[in-house]
The first five atom37 places (N, CA, C, CB, O) and aatype in JSON, in Angstrom:
{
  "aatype": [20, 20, 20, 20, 20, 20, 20, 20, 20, 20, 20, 20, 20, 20, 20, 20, 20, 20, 20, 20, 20, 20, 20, 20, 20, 20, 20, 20, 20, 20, 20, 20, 20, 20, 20, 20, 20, 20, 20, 20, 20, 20, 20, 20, 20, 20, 20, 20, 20, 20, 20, 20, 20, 20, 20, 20, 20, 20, 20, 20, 20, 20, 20, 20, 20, 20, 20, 20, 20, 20, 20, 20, 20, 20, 20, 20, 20, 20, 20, 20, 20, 20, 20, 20, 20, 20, 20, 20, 20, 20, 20, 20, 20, 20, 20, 20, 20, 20, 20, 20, 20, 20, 20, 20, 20, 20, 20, 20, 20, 20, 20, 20, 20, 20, 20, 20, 20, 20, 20, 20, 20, 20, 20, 20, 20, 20, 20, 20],
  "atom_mask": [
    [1, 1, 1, 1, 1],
    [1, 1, 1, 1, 1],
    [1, 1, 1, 1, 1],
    [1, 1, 1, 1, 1],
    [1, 1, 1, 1, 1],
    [1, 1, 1, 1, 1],
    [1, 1, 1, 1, 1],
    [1, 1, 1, 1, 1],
    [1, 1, 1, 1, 1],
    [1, 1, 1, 1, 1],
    [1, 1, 1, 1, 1],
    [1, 1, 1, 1, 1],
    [1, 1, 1, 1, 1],
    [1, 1, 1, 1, 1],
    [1, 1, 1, 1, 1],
    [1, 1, 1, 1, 1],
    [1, 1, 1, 1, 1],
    [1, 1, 1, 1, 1],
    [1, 1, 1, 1, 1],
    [1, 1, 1, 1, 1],
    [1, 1, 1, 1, 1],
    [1, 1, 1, 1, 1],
    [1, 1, 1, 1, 1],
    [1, 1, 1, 1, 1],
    [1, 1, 1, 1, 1],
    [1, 1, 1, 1, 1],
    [1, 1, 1, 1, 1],
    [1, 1, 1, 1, 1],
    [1, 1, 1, 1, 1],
    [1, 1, 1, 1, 1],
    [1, 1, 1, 1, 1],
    [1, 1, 1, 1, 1],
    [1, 1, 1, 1, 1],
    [1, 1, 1, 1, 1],
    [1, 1, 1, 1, 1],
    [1, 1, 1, 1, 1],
    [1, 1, 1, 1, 1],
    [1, 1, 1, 1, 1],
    [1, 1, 1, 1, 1],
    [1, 1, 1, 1, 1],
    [1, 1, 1, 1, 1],
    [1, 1, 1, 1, 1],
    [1, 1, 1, 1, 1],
    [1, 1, 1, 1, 1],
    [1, 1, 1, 1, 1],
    [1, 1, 1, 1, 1],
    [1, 1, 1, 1, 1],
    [1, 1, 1, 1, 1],
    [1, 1, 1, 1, 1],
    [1, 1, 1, 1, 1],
    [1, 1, 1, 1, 1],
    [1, 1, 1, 1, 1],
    [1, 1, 1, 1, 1],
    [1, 1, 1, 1, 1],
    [1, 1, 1, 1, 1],
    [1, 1, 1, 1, 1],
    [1, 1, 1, 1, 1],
    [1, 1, 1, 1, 1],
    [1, 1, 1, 1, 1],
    [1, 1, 1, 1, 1],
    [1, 1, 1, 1, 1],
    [1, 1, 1, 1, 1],
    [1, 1, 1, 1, 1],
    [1, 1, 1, 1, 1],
    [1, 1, 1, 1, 1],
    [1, 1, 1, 1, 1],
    [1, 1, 1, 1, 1],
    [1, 1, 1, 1, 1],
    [1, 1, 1, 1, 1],
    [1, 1, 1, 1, 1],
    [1, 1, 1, 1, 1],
    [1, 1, 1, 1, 1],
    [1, 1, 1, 1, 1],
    [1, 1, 1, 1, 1],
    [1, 1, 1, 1, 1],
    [1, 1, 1, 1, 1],
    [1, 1, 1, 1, 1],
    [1, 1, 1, 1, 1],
    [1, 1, 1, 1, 1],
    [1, 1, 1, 1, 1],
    [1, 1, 1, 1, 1],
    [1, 1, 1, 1, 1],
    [1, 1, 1, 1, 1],
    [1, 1, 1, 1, 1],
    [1, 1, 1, 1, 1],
    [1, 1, 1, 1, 1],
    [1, 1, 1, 1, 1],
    [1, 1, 1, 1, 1],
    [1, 1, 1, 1, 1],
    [1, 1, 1, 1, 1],
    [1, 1, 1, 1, 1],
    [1, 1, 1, 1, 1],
    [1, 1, 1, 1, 1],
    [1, 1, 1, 1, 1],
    [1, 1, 1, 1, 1],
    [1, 1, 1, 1, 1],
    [1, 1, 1, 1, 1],
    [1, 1, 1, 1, 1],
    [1, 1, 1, 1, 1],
    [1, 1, 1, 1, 1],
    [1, 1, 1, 1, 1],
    [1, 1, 1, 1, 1],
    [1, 1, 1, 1, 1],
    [1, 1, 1, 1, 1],
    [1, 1, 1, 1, 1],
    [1, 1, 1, 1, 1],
    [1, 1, 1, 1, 1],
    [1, 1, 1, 1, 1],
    [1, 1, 1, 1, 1],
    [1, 1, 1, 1, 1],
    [1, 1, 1, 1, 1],
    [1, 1, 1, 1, 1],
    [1, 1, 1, 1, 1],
    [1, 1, 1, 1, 1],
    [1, 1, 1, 1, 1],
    [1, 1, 1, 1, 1],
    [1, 1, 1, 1, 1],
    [1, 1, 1, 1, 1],
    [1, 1, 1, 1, 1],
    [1, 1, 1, 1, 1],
    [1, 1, 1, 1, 1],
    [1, 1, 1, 1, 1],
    [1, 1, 1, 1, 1],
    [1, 1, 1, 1, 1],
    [1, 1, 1, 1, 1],
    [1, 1, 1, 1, 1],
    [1, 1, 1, 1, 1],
    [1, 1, 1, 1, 1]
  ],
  "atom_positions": [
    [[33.87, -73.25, -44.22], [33.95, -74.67, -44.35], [33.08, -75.08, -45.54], [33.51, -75.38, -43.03], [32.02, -74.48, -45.7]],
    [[33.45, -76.17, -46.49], [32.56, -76.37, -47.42], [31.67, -76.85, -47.28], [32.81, -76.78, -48.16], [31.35, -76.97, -46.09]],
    [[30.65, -77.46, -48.38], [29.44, -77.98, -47.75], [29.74, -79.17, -48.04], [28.07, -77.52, -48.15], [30.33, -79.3, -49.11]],
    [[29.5, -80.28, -47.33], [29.44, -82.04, -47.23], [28.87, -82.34, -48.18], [28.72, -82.81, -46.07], [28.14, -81.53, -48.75]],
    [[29.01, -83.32, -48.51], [27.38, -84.21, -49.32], [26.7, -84.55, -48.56], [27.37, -85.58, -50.16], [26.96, -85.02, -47.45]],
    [[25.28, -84.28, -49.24], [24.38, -84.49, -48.27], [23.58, -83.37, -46.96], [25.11, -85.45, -47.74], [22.56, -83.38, -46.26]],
    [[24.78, -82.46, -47.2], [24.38, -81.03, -45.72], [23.98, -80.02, -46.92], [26.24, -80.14, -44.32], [24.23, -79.89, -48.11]],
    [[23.1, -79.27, -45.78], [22.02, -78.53, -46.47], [22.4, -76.99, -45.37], [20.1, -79.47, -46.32], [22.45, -76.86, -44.15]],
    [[22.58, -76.09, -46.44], [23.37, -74.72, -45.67], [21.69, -73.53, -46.28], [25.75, -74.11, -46.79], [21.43, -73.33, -47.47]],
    [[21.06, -73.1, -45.37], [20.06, -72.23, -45.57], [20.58, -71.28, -46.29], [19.46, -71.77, -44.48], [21.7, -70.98, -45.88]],
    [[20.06, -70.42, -47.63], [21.32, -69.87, -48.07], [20.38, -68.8, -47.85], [22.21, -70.22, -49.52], [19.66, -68.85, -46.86]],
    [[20.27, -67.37, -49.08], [19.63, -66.39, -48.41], [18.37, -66.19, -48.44], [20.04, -65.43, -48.67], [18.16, -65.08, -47.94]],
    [[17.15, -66.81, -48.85], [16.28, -66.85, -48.67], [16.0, -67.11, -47.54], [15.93, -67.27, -49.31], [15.26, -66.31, -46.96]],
    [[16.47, -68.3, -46.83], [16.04, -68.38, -45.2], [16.48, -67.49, -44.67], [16.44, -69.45, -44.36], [16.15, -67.59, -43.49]],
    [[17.11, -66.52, -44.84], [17.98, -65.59, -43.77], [16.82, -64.37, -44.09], [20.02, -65.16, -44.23], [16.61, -63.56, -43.18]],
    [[16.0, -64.22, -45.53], [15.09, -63.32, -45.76], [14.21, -63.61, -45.12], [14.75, -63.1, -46.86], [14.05, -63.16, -43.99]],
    [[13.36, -64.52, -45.72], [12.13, -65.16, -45.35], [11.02, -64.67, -44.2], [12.56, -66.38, -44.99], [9.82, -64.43, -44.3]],
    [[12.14, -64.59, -42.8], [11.24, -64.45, -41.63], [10.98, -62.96, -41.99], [11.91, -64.8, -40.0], [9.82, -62.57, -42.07]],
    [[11.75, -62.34, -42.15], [11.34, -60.74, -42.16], [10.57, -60.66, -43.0], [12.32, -59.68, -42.41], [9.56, -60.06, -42.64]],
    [[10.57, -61.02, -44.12], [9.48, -60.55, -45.84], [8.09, -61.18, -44.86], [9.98, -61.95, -48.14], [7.2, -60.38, -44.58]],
    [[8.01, -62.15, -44.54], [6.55, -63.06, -43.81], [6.29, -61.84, -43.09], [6.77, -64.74, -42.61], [5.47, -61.12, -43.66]],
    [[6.83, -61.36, -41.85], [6.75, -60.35, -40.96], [6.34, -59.15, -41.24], [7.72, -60.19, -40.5], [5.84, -58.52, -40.31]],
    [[6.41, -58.58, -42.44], [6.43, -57.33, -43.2], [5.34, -57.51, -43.65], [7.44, -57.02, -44.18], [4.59, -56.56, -43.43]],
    [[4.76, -58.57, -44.36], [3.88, -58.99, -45.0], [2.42, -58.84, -43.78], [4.42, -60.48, -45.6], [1.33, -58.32, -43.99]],
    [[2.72, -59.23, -43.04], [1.87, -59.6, -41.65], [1.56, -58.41, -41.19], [2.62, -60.43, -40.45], [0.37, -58.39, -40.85]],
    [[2.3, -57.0, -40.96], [2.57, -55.97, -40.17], [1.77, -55.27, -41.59], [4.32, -55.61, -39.55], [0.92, -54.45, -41.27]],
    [[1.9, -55.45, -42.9], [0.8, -54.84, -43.74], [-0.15, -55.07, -43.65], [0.76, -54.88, -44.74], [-0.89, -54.1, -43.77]],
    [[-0.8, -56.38, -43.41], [-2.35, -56.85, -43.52], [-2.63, -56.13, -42.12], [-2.75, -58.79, -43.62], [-3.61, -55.39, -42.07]],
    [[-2.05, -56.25, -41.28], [-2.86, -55.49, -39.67], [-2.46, -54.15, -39.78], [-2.23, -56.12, -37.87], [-2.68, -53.54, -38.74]],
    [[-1.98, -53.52, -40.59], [-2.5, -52.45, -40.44], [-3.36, -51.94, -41.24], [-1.8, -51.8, -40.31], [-3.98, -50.91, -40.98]],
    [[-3.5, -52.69, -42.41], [-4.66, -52.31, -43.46], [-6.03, -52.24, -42.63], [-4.8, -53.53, -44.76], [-6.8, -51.28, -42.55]],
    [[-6.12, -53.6, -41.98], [-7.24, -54.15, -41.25], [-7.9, -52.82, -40.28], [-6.66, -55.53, -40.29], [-9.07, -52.43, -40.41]],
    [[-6.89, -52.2, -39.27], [-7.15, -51.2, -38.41], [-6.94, -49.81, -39.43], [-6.12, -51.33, -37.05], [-7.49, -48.75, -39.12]],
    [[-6.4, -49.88, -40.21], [-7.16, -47.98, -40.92], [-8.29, -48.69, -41.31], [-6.25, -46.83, -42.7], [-9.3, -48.11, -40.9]],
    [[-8.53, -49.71, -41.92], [-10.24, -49.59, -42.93], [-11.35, -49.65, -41.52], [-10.67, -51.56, -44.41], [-12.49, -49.23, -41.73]],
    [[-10.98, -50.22, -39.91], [-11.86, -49.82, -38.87], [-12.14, -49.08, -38.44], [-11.86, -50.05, -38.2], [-13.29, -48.82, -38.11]],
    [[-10.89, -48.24, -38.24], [-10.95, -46.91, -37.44], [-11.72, -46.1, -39.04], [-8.95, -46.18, -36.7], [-12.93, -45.97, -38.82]],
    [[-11.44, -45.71, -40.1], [-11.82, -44.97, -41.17], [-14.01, -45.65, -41.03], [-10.48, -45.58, -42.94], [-15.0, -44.93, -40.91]],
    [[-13.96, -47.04, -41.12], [-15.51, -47.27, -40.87], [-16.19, -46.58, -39.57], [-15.76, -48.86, -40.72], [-17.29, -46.03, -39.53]],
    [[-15.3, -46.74, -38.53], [-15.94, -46.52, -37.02], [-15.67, -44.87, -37.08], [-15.0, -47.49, -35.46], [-16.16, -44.36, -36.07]],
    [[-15.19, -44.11, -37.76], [-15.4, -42.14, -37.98], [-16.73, -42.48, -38.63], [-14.01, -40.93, -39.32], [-17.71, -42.26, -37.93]],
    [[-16.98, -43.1, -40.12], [-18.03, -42.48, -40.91], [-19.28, -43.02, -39.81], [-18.11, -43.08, -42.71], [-20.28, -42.31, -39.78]],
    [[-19.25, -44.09, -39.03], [-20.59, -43.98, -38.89], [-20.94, -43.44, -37.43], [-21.23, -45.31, -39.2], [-22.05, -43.63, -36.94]],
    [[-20.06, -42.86, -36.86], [-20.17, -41.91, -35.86], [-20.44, -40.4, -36.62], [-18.78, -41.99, -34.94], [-21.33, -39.59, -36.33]],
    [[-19.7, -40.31, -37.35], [-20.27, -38.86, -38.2], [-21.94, -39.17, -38.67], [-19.15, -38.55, -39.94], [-22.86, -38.43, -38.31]],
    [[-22.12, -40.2, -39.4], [-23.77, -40.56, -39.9], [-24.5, -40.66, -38.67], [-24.02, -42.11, -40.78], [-25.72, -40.53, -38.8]],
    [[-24.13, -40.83, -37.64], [-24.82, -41.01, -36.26], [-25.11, -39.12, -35.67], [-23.47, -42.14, -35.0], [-26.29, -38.85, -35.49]],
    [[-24.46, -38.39, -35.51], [-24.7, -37.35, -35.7], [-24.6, -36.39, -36.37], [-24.59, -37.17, -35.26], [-24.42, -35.2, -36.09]],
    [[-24.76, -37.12, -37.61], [-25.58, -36.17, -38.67], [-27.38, -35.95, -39.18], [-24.92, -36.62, -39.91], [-27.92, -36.97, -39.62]],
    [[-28.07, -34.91, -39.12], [-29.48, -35.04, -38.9], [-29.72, -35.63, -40.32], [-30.33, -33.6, -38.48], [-29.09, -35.75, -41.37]],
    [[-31.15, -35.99, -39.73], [-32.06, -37.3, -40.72], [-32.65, -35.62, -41.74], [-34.02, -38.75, -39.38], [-33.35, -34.68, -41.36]],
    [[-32.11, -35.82, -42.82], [-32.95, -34.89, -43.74], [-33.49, -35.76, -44.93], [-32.02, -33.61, -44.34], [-33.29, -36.96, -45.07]],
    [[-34.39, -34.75, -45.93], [-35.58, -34.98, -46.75], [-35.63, -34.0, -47.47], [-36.8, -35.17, -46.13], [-36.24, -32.99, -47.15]],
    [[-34.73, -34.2, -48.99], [-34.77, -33.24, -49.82], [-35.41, -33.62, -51.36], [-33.4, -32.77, -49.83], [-35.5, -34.71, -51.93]],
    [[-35.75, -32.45, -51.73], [-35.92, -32.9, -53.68], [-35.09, -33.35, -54.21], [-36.1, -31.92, -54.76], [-33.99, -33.06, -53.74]],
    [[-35.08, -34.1, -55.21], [-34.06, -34.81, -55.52], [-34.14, -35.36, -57.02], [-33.97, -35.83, -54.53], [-35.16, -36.02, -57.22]],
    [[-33.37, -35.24, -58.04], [-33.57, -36.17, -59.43], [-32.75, -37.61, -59.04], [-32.75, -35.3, -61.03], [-32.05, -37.61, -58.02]],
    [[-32.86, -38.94, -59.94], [-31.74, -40.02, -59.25], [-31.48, -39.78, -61.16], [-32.36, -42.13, -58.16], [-32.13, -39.75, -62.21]],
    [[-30.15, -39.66, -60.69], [-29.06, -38.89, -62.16], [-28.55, -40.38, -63.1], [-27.02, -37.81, -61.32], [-28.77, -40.41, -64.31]],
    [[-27.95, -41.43, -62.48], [-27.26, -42.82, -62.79], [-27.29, -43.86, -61.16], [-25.35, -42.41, -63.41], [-27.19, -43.61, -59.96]],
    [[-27.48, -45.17, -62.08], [-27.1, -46.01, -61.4], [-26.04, -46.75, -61.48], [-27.78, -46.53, -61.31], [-25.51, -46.57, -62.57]],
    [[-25.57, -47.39, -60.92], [-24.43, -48.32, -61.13], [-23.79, -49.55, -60.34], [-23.55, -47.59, -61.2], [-23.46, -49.31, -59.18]],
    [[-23.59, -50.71, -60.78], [-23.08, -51.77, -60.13], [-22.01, -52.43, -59.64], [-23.32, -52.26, -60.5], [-21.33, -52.64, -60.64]],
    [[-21.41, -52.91, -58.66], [-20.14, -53.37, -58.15], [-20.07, -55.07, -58.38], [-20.02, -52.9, -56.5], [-20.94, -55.79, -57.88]],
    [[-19.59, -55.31, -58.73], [-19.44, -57.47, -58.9], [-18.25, -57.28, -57.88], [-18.74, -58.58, -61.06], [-17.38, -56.48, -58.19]],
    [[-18.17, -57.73, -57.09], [-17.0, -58.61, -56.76], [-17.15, -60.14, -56.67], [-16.51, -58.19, -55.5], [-18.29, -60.6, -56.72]],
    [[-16.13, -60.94, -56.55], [-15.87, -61.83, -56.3], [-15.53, -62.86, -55.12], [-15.46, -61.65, -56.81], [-14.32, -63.08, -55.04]],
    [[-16.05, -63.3, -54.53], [-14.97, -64.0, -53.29], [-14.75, -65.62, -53.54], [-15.74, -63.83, -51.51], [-15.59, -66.46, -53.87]],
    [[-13.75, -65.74, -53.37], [-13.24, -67.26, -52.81], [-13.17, -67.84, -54.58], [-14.73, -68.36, -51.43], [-13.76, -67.39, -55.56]],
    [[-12.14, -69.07, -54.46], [-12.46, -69.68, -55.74], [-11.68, -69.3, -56.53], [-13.63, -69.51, -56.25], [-11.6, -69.77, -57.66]],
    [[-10.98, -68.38, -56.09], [-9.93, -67.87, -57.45], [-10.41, -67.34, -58.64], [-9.14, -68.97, -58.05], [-11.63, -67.17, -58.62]],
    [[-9.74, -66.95, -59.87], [-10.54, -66.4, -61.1], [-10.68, -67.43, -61.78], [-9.97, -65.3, -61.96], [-11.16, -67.09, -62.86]],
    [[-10.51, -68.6, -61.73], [-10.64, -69.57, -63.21], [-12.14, -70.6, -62.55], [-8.65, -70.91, -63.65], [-12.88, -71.32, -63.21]],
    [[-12.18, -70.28, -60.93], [-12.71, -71.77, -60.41], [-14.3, -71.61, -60.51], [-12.19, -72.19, -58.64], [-14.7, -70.45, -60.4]],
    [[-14.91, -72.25, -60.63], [-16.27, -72.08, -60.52], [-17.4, -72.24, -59.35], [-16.55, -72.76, -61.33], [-18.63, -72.26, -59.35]],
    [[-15.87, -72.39, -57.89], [-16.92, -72.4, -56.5], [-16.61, -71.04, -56.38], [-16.58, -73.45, -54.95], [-16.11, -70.48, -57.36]],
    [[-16.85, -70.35, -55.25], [-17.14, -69.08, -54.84], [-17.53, -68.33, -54.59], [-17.1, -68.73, -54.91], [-17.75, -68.73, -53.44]],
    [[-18.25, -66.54, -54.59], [-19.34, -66.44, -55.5], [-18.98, -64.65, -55.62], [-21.09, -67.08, -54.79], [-18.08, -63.95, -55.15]],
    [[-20.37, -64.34, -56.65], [-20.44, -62.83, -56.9], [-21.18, -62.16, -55.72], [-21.21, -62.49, -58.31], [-22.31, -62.61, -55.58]],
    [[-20.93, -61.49, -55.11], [-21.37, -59.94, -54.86], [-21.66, -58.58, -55.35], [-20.82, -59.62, -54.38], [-20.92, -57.62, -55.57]],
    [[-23.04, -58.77, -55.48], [-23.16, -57.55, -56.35], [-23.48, -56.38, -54.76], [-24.79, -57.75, -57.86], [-23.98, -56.72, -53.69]],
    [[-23.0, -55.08, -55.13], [-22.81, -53.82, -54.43], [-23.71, -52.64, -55.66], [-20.82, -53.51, -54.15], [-23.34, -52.48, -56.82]],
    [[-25.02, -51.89, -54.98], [-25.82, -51.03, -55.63], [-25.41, -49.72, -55.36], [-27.12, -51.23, -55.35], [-25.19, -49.44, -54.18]],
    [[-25.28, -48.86, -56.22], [-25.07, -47.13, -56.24], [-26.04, -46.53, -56.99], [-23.68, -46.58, -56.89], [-26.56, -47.06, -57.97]],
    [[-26.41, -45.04, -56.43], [-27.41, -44.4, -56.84], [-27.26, -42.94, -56.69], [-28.46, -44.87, -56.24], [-27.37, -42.28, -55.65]],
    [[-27.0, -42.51, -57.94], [-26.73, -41.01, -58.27], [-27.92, -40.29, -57.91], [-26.38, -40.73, -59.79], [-29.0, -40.61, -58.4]],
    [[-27.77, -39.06, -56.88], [-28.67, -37.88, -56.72], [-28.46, -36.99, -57.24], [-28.85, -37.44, -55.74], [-27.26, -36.81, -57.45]],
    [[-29.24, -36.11, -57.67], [-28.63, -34.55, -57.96], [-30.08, -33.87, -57.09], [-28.4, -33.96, -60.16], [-31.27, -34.16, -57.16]],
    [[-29.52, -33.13, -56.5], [-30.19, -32.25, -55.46], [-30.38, -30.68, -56.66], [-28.9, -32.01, -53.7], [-29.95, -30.5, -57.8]],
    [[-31.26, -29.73, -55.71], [-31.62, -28.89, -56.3], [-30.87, -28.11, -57.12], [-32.1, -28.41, -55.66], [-30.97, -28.04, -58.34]],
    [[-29.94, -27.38, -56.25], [-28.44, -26.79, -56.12], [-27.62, -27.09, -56.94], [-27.76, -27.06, -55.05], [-26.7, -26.28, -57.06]],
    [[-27.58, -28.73, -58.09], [-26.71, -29.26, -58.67], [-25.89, -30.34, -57.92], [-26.05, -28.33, -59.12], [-25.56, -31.37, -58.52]],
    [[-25.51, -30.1, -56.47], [-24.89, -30.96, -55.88], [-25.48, -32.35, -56.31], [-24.91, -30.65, -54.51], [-26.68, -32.6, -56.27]],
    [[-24.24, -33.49, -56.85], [-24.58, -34.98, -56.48], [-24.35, -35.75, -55.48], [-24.2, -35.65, -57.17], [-23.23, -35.7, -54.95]],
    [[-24.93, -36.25, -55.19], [-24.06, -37.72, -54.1], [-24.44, -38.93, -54.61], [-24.58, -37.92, -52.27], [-25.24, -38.99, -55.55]],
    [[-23.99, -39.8, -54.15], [-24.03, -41.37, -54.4], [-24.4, -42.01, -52.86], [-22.36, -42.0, -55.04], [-24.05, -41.58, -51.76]],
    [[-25.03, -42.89, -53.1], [-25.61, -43.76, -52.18], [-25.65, -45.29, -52.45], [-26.86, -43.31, -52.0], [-25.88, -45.73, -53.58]],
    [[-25.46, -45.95, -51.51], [-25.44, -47.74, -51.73], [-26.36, -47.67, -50.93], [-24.12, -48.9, -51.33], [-26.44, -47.06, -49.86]],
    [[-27.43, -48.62, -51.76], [-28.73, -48.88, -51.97], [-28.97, -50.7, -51.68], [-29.07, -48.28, -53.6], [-28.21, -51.6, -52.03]],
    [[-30.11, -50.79, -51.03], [-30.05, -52.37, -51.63], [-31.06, -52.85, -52.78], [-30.36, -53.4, -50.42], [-31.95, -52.22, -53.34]],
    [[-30.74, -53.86, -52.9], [-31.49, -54.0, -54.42], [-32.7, -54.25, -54.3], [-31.04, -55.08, -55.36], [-33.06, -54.85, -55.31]],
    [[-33.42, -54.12, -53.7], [-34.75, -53.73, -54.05], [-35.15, -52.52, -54.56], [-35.43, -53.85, -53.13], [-35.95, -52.14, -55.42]],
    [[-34.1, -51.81, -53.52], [-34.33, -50.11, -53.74], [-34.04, -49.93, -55.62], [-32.78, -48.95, -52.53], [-34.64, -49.47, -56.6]],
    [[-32.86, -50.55, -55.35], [-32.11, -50.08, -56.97], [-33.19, -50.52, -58.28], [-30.33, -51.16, -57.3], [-33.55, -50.03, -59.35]],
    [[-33.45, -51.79, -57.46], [-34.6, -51.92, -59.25], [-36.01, -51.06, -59.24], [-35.4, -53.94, -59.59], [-36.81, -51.17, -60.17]],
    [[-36.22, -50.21, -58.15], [-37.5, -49.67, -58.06], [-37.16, -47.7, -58.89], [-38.06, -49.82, -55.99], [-37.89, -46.8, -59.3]],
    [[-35.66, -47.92, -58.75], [-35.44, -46.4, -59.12], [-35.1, -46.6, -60.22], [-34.48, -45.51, -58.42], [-34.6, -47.64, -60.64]],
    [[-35.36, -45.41, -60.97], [-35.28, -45.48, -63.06], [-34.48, -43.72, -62.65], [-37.79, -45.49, -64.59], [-34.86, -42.84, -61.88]],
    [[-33.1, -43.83, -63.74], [-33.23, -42.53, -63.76], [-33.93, -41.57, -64.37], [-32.47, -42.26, -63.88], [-34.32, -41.7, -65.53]],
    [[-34.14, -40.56, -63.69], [-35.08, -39.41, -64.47], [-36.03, -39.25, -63.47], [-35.85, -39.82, -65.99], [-36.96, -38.44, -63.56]],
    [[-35.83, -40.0, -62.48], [-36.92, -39.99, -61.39], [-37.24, -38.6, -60.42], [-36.48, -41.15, -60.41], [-36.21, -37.98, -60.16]],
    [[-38.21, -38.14, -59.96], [-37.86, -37.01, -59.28], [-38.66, -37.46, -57.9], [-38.31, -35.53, -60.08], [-39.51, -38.35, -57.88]],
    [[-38.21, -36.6, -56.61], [-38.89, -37.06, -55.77], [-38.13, -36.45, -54.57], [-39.07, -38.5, -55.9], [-37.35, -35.53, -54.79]],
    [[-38.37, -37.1, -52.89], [-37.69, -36.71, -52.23], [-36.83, -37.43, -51.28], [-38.25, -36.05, -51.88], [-37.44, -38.13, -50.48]],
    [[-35.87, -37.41, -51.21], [-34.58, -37.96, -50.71], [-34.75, -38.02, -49.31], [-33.33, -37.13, -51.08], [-35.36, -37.07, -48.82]],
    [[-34.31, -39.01, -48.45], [-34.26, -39.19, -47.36], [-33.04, -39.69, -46.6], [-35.13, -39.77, -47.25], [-33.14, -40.89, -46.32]],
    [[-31.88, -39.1, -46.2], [-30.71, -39.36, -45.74], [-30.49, -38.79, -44.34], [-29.81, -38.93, -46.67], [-31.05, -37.95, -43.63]],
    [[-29.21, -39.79, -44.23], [-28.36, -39.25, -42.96], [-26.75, -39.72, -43.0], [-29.09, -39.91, -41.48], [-26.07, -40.71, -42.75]],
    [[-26.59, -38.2, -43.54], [-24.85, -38.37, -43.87], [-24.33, -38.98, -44.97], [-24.13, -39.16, -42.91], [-24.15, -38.32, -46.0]],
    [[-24.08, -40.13, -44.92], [-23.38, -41.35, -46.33], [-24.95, -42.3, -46.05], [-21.15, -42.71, -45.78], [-25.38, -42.9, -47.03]],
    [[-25.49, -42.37, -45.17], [-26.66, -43.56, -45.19], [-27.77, -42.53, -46.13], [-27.4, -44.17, -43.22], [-28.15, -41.35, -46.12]],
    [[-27.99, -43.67, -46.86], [-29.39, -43.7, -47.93], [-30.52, -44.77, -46.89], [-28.89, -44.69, -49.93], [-30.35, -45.89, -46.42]],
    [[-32.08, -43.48, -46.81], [-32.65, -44.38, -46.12], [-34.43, -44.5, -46.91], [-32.47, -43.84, -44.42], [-35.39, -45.22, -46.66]],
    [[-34.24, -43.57, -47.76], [-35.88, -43.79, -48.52], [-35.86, -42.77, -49.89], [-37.44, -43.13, -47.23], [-35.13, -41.78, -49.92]],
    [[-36.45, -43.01, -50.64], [-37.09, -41.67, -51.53], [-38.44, -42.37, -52.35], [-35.74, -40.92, -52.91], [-38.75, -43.38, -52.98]],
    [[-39.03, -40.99, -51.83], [-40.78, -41.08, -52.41], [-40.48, -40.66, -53.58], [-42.13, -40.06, -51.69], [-39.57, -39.82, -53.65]],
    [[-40.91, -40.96, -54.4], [-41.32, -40.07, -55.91], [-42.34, -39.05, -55.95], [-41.88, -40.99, -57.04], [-43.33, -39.59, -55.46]],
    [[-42.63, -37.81, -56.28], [-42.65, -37.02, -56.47], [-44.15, -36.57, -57.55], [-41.41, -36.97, -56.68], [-44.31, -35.4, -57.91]]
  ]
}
């Protein structure tokens, strides 16, 4: 039947719509539950993993900015800065650690000293 003047026939976007929304929805919840379940392993692994205290050089540092809220042009919002901190252990092995910034401005690389961890948690280093 044709369309009237005036009548309004949903064409295929409405017939898409609910599903693309749906799809869309069924991605964000599951993103949401791997990045929990993936957080709730590491810190059950850091939970029984022992508290050690090794020698240690701090090799590089490095910084994360993110952004939240506000969009990229707007000027409400704000930065998040995120701290990392290169080890090199005796052996050569490195790891990285997120630090908070106190920690980070107190460490210079070239530093030597001894490391204090458990697992992915960074929890002290004396200098040496």
């Amino acid at each position: 039947m044709p369309n009237q003047p005036g009548e309004f026939h949903g064409g295929f976007l409405f017939q898409v719509l609910p599903t693309l929304v749906t799809i869309i929805f069924a991605i964000v919840i599951i993103t949401i539950v791997v990045r929990l379940v993936k957080g709730g392993r590491q810190w059950i692994a850091d939970n029984n993993s022992p508290v050690l205290n090794e020698k240690v050089k701090v090799v590089t540092k490095r910084t994360n900015v993110s952004r939240y809220g506000g969009g990229t042009h707007s000027r409400r919002g704000r930065n998040v800065t995120t701290y990392f901190v290169t080890f090199e252990f005796e052996g050569g092995e490195r790891k990285e650690f997120k630090v908070k910034d106190e920690e980070y401005g107190k460490l210079v690389e070239g530093d030597e000293g001894y490391l204090t961890f458990q697992g992915s948690r960074y929890q002290g280093f004396d200098r040496a």
